[in-house]
C-alpha positions in Angstrom: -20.2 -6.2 39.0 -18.7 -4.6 35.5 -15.4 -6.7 34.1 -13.4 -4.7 31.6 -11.1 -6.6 28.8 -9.2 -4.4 26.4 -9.5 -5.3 22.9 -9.0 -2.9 19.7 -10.9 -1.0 16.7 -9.2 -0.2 13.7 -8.8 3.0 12.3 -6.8 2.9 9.0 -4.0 1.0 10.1 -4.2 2.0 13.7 -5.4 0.2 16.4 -7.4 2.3 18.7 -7.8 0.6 22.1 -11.7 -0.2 23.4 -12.6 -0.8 27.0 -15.4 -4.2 27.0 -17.5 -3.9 29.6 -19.9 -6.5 30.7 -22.2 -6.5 33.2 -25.3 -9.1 34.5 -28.5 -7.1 35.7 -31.8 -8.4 36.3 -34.7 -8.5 34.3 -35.8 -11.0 31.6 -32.8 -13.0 29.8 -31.3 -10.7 27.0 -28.0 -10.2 25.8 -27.4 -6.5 24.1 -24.1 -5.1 22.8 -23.6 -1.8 22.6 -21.3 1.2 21.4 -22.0 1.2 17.7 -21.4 -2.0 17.0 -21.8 -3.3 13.1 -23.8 -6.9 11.9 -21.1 -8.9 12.6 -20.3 -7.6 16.1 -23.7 -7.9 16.9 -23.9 -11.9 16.0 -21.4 -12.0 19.3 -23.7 -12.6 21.0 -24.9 -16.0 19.3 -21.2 -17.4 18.9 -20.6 -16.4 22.1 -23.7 -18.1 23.8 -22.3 -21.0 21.9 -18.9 -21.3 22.3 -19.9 -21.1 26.4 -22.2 -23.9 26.4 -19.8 -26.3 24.3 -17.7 -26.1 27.5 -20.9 -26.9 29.5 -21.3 -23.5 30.7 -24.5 -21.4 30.5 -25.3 -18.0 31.3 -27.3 -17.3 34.2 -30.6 -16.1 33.3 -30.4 -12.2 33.8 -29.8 -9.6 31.1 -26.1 -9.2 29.9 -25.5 -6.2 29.1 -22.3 -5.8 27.0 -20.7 -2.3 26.5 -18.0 -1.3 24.2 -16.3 2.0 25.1 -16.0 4.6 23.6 -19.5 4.5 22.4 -19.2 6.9 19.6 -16.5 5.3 17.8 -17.7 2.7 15.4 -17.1 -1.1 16.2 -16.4 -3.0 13.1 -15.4 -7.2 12.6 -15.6 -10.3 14.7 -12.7 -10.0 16.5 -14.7 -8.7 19.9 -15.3 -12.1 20.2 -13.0 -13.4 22.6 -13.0 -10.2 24.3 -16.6 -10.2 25.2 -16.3 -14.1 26.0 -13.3 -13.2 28.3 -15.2 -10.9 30.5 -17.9 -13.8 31.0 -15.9 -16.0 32.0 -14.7 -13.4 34.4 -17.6 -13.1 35.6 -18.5 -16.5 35.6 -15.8 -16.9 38.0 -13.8 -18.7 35.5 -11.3 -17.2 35.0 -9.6 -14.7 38.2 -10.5 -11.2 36.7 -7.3 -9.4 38.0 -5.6 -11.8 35.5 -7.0 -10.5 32.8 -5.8 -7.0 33.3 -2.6 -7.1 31.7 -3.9 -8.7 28.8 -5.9 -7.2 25.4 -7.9 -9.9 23.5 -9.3 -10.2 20.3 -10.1 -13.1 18.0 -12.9 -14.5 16.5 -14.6 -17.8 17.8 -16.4 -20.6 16.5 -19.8 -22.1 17.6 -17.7 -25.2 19.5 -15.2 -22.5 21.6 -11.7 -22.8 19.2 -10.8 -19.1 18.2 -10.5 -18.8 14.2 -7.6 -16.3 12.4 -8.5 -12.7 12.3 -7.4 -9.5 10.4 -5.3 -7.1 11.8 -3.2 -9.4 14.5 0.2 -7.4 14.2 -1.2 -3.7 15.1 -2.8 -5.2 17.5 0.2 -6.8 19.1 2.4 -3.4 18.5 -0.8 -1.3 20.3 -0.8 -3.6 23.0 3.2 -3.5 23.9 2.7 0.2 23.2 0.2 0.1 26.3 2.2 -2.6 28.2 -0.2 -5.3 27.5 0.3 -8.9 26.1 -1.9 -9.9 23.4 -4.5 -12.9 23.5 -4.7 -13.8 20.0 -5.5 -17.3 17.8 -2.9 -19.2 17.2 -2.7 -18.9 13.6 -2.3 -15.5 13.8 0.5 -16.0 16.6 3.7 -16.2 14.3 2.3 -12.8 13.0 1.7 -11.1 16.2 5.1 -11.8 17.3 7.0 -9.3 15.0 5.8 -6.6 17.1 7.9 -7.9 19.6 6.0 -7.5 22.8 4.5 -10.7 24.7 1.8 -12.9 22.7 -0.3 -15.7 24.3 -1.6 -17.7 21.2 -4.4 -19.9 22.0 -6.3 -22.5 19.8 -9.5 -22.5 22.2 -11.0 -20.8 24.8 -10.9 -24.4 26.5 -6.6 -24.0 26.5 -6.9 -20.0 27.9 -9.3 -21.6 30.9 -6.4 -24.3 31.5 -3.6 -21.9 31.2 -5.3 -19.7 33.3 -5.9 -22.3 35.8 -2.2 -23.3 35.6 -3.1 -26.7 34.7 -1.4 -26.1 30.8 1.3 -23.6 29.8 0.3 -22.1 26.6 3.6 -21.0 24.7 4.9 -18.0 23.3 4.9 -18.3 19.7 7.8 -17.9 16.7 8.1 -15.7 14.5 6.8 -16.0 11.6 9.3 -16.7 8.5 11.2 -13.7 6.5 11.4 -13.8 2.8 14.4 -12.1 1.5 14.1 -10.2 -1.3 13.6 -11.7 -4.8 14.5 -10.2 -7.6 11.6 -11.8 -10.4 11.5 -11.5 -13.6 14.8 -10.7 -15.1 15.2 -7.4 -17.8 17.3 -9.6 -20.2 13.9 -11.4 -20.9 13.4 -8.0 -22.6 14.6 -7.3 -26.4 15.4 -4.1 -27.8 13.6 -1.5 -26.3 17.0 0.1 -25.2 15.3 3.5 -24.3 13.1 2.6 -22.8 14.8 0.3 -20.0 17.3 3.6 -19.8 13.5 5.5 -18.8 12.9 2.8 -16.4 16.3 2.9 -14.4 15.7 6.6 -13.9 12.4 6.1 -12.6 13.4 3.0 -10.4 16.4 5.4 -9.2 14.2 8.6 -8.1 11.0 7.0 -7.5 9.3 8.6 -10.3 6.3 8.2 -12.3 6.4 6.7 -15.6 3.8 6.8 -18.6 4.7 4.2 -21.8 2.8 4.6 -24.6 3.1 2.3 -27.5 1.2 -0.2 -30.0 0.4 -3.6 -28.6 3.4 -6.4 -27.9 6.2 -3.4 -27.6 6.9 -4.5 -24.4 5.3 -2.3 -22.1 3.6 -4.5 -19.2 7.0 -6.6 -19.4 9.0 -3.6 -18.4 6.6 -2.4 -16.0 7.1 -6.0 -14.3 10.6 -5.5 -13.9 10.4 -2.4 -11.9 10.2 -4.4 -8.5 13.4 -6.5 -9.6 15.3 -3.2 -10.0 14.2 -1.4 -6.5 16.5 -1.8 -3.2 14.8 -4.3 -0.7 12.1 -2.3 2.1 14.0 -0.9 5.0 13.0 -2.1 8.1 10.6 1.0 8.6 9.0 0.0 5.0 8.8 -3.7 6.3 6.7 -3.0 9.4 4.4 0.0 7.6 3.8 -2.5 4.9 3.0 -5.7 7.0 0.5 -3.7 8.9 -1.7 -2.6 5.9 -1.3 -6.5 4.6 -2.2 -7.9 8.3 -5.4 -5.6 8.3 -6.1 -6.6 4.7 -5.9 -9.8 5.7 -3.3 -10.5 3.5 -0.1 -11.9 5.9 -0.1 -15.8 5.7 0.9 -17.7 9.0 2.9 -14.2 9.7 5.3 -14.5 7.0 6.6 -11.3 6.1 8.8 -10.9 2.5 11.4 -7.6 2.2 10.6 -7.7 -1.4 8.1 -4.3 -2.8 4.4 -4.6 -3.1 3.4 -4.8 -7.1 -0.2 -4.0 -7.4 -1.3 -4.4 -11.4 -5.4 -4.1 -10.4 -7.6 -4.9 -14.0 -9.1 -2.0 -15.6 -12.8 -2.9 -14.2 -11.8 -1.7 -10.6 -13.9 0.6 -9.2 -12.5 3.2 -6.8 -13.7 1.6 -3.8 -11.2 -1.2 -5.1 -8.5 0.9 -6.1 -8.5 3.6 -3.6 -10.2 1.6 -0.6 -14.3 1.9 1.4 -16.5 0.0 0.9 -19.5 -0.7 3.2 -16.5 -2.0 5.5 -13.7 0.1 5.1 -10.6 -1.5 3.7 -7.4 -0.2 2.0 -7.0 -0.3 -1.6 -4.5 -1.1 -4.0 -3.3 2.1 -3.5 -2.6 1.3 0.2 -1.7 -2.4 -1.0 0.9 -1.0 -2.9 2.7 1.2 -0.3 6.4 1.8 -0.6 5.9 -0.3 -4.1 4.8 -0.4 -7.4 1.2 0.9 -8.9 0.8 -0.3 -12.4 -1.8 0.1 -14.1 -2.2 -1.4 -17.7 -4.2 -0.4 -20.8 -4.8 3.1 -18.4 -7.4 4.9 -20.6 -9.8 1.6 -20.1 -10.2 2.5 -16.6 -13.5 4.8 -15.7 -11.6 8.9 -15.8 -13.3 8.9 -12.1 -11.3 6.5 -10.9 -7.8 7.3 -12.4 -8.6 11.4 -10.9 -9.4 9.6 -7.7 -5.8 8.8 -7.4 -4.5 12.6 -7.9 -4.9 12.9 -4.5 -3.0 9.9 -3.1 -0.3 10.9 -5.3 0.4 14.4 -3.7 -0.3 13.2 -0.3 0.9 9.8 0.2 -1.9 8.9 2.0 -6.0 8.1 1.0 -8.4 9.5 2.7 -12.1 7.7 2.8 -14.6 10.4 4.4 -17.2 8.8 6.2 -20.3 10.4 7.5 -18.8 10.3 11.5 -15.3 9.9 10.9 -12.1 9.6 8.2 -10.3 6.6 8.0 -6.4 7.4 6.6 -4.5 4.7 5.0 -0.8 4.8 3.8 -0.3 5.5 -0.2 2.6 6.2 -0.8 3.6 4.3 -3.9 5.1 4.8 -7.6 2.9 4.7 -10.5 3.9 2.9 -13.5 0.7 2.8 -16.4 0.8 1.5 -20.1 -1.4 2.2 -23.0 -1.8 2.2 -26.5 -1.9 5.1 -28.8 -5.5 4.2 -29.5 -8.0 2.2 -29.3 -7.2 0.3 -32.6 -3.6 -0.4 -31.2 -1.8 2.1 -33.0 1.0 -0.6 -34.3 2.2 -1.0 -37.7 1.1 -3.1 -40.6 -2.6 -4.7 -39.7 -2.7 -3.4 -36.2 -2.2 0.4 -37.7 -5.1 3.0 -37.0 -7.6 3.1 -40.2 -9.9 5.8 -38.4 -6.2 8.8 -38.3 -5.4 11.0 -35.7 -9.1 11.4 -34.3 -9.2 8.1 -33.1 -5.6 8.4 -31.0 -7.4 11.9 -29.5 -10.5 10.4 -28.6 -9.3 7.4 -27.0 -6.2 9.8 -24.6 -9.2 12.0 -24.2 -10.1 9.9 -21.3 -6.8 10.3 -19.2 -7.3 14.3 -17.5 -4.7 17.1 -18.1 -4.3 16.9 -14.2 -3.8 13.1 -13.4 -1.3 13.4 -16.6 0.4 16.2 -15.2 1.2 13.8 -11.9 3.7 11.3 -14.5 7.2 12.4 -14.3 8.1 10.5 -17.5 6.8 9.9 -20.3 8.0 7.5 -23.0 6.4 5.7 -26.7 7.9 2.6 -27.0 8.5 1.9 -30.7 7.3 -1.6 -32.0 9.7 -4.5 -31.8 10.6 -6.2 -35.0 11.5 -9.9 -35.5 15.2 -8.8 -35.9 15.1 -7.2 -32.5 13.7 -10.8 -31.2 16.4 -12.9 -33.3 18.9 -11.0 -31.4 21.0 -12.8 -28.5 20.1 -11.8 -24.8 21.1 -8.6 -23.7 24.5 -8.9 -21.6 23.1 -6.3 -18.9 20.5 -7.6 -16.7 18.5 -6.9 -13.5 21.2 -6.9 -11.3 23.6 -4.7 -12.8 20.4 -1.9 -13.1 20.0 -2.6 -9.7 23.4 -2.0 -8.3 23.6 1.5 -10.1 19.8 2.3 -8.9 21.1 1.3 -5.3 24.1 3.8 -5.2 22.0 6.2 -6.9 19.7 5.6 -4.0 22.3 5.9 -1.1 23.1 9.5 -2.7 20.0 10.8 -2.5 19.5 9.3 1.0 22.2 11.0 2.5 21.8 14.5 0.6 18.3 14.5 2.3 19.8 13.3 5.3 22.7 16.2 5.6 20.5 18.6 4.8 17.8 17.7 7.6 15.0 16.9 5.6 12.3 14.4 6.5 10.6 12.9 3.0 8.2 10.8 2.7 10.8 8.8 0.9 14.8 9.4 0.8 14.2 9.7 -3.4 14.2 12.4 -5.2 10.6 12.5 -6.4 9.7 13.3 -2.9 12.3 16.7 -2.3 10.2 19.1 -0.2 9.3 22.1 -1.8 11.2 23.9 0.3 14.6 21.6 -0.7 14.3 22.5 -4.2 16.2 25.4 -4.1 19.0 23.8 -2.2 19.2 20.7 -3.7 19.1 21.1 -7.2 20.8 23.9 -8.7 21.1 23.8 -12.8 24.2 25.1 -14.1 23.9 28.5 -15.8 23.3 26.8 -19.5 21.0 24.2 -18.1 19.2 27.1 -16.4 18.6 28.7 -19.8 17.5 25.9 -21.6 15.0 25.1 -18.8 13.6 28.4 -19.2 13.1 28.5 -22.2 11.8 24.9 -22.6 9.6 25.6 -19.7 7.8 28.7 -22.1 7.8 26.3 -25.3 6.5 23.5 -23.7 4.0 25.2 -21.8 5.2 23.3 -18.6 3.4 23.8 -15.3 4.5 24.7 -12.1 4.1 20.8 -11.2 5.6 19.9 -14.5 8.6 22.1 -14.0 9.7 20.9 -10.7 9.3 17.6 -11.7 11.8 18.3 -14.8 14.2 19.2 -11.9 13.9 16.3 -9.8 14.0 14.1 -12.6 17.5 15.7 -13.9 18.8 15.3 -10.0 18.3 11.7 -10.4 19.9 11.4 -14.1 23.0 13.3 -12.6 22.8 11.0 -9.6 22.7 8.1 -11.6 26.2 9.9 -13.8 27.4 10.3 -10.1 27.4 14.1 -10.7 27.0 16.2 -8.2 25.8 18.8 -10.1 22.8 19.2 -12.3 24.1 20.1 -15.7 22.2 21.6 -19.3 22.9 17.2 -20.4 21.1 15.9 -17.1 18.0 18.6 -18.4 18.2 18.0 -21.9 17.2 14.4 -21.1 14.9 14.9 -18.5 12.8 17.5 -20.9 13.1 14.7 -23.5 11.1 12.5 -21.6 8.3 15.0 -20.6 6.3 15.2 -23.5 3.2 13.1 -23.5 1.3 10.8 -26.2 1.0 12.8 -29.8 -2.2 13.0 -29.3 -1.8 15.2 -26.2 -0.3 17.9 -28.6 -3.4 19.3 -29.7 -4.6 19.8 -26.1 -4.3 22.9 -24.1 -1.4 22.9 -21.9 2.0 21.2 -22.1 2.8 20.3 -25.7 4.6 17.6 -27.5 8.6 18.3 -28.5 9.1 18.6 -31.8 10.6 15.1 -33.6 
């Protein structure tokens, strides 16, 4: 006799649905899994064996024979546990085996039967109402599971699924898990001076651009890039359940509490790219992924190995990273805005002591580091001058986060709704993601922005990437105006804020404007 539980293997974020089959033949006493199953779904067997005989069962000697379909698709985690325990106790007679048919299973157990918190709970739970299942899950990972909004059994043990089972205890549906509105953080009035560049910042919080600063050390730049989150809208409820299922598989979700407030990922310059773009032995998203529908930053950005910082061109076009394995390609979620900082050179760059002894060669060597290409991805660029201690003696600014936020928000809504009457599906309703195809339509220059595009565009030595991001990043400085067109100002200012570090000048390729 075979007994089949449904449990799940992740691909990416997906939960792909696996058939357990277990089966007790004769021969010597063995227990094999199979199905390309990894180290740790191998051990099975021993917790298992374990967690059976702390109930004061044993397995009968015969070989068990434990199969997890399809075979070719790798089998990766602990959380077959209760799934391959499930169908024993099927067959054990436990537990009637037409029950377990309208449940899937996973969870990991312990060597004295209670099932321990797993990874990956809500896609699971969202796969399994998708195939009009219930989900047997631990407990702790019940108030999680029950966003998905399909039926959860939580259990503690496998000693309370035998009872409930046996209808001699009730196990409960579980409660949500608790929703954290969204916070705003760290306020931009802790911020002094630096006028322009909070101006560069509401534009790129408003269109969902890229942003590069570049200035000496203590102008400012990582407390800016911290108050990015506070000036985004809240996540949508699309953005919610995409981000809670990369943070559930990461492991990341705490008794199932979910927060509306975007990811902000600021990984330290030693990460390698398994870190920052996900893999590893195990495959696991990145900070990339980690950072979906929120904020990248990336702080003192030359220090960071050139192979890692190109590995992120690719996430950056796509919205999506792709880890290539030898069998298969795991696909995670990326798409996120990238905010980076960095001095003009290794020395600092600043004024007085912390001023450059070694000249210009020092500033070129050290932006050397950064491509041409992953440069070229950064809508904005901006060198923030060094604050003085008249600037700090000054009284808090009267504007804050919230009144950046409001005009980002209605900025926002704008854009939403032009991509939404013109029947265009972006990745997101911002104006850094306009389809190729939209640019024609949606942003049309006025005849003496048009010219002084052009002719910036020969100057500058702008490429076609650079030039349609010029465009999209006027769209969003005439939606913030509330124009609806795309006048020579709205491109004026744009072009002002697409020239890169000064070192970059004496590279081939876009050039610095003249100061």
């Amino acid at each position: 006799m075979v007994c089949r539980v449904t449990t799940f293997a992740f691909e990416g974020v997906e939960a792909q649905p696996v058939d357990v089959q277990v089966q007790l033949v004769g021969g010597n006493p063995a227990f094999h899994v199979v199905g390309l199953p990894d180290k740790a779904v191998g051990e099975s067997r021993e917790r298992v064996r374990a967690a059976l005989m702390s109930l004061g069962l044993a397995l009968p000697p015969k070989r068990v024979i434990v199969n997890l379909a399809p075979a070719d698709l790798p089998k990766e985690g602990s959380h077959y546990d209760l799934a391959i325990a499930l169908a024993l106790l099927a067959i054990l007679g436990v537990i009637p085996q037409d029950q377990l048919t309208r449940y899937a299973a996973m969870g990991e157990l312990s060597l004295d039967g209670r099932l321990c918190e797993t990874a990956g709970v809500l896609p699971a739970a969202m796969a399994a109402e998708a195939m009009g299942l219930s989900l047997i899950c631990p407990a702790a990972g019940g108030a999680e599971a029950a966003w998905s909004g399909g039926d959860v059994l939580p259990a503690p043990s496998l000693i309370s699924l035998i009872n409930h089972f046996a209808g001699r205890a009730v196990l409960r549906p579980p409660e949500k898990g608790e929703l954290e509105e969204d916070v705003i953080g760290p306020d931009l009035r802790d911020v002094k001076g630096q006028e322009g560049a909070k101006r560069v910042l509401e534009i790129a919080a408003a269109g969902g651009h890229n942003l590069l600063f570049c200035g000496p050390p203590g102008s400012g730049k990582s407390m800016l890039a911290q108050r990015l989150p506070g000036l985004l809208p809240p996540l949508s409820a699309r953005e919610l359940l995409e981000v809670s299922q990369i943070q559930s598989v990461a492991g990341l979700l705490q008794r199932g509490k979910l927060s509306r407030t975007r990811p902000f990922r600021a990984p330290h310059h030693s990460a390698s790219m398994a870190a920052l773009v996900g893999g590893g032995i195990r495959a696991k998203p990145g900070e990339v992924s980690l950072a979906h529908h929120g904020v990248l930053f990336l702080d003192e950005l030359p220090e960071f190995a050139s192979q890692v910082l190109d590995s992120l061109r690719q996430p950056l076009e796509a919205g999506e990273a792709v880890i290539a394995r030898a069998n298969r390609h795991v696909r995670y979620p990326a798409r996120f805005q990238l905010i980076a900082a960095m001095n003009p050179c290794r020395c600092g760059g600043g004024p007085g002591a912390a001023a450059c002894s070694r000249g210009p060669r020092c500033a070129a060597d050290y932006q050397a580091r950064i491509s041409g290409p992953f440069l070229d991805r950064m809508d904005l660029f901006y060198e923030t001058p060094p604050v003085t201690a008249m600037d700090l003696a000054l009284p808090a600014p009267a504007e804050g986060s919230a009144e950046v936020r409001a005009r980002v928000a209605r900025a926002r809504e704008i854009q939403a709704e032009r991509l939404a009457g013109a029947g265009d599906q972006a990745l997101r309703p911002v104006n850094a993601d306009i389809p190729a195809g939209a640019l024609d339509r949606m942003i049309v220059p006025d005849a003496a922005g048009a010219s002084l595009l052009s002719e910036a565009a020969e100057k500058l030595r702008l490429t076609a990437r650079g030039y349609t991001r010029v465009l999209k990043v006027a769209r969003t400085i005439a939606d913030l105006d509330g124009a609806a067109g795309v006048r020579r100002v709205h491109l004026a200012e744009a072009l002002s804020y697409r020239h890169r570090p000064a070192a970059e000048a004496s590279r081939p390729g876009e050039g610095a404007l003249a100061r």
